[in-house]
N, C-alpha and C positions, 0 to 999 in steps of 0.2 A: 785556661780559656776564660775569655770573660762571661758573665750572663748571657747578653748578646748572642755570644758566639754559640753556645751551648742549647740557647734554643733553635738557631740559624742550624745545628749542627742536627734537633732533634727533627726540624721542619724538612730537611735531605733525606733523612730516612724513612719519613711518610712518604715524601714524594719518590724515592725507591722503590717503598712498595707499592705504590698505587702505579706505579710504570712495570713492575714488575725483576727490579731489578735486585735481588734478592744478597748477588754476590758482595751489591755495593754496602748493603747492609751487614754484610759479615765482615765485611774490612772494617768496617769502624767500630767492632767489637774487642778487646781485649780478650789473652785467649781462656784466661779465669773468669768469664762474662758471667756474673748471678742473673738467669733468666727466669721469672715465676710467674705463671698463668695463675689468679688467685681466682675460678670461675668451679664451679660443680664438674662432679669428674666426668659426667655425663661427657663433659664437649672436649673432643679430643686432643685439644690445645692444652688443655688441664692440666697442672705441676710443674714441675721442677727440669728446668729446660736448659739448667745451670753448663758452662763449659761450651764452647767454642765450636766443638767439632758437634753438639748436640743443636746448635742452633736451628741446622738445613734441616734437622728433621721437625721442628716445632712447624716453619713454611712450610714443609712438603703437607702436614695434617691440616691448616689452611686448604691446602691448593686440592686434597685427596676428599676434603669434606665439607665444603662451602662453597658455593657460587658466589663471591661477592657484586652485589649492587653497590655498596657504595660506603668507603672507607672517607669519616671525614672528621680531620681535626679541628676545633672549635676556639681554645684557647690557652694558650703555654704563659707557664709563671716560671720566673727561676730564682731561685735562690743559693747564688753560690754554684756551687756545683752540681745543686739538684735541679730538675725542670720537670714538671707536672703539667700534664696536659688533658683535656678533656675530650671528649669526642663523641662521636656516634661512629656503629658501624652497619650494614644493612647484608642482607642477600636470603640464601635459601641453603638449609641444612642437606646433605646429599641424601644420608640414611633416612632421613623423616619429611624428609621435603620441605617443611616447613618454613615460613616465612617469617626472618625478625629482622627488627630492628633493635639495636640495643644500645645503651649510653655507656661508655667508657670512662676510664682515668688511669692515665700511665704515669708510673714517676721513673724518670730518668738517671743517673748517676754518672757525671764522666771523672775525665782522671786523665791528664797527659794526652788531649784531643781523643779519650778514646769514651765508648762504651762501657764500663765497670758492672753496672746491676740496671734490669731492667724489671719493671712489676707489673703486670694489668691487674685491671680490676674491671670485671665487664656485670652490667645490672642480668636483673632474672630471665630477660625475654631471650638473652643466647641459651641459657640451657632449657629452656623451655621449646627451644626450636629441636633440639636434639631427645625428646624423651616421645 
């Protein structure tokens, strides 16, 4: 895939999750997908989320422990087969109530139109919602 395409390809699966469409995001995962939440383990999203079949469970800790207000990507670069994107993401912790907003950066990796490794990185105020 070209640049282009690879960020056209990371902007579908924002807009999956923000529609809620979860399954569409598993398709375009490879089934060796390296998934890694790099956030304090406090937030239930935390670790190693590596493998295909562990994906649904990384969303279901989403959908089980945050209220989202408001997922929203700001800026995608790509390089190659890489694409890094910035963000913010917004809502309310379930266990703690609490209210953040936080700043993101995802890097993306494809391979063969698919998903290969996926990384977040989310700043302090996500686990600060959850403590």
């Amino acid at each position: 895939m070209s640049e282009e395409q690879n960020v056209q390809a990371a902007v579908k699966i924002y807009e999956a999750f923000g529609s809620g469409d979860i399954g569409y995001i598993i398709d375009q995962l490879t089934d060796d997908v390296h998934l890694f939440s790099h956030v304090d383990p406090v937030v239930p999203t935390a670790g190693d989320w590596s493998g295909k079949s562990k994906v649904p469970g990384f969303f279901q800790a989403i959908a089980d422990n945050v209220e989202v207000a408001s997922f929203t990507p700001a800026e995608l670069f790509a390089d190659g087969e890489t694409v890094i994107s910035t963000g913010g993401f917004g809502g309310t912790s379930g266990p703690a109530g609490k209210q953040f907003d936080s700043a993101w950066v995802f890097i993306w990796k494809f391979a063969d139109n698919k998903v290969v490794s996926y990384e977040q990185f989310h700043d302090w105020a996500l686990a600060a919602a959850f403590r």
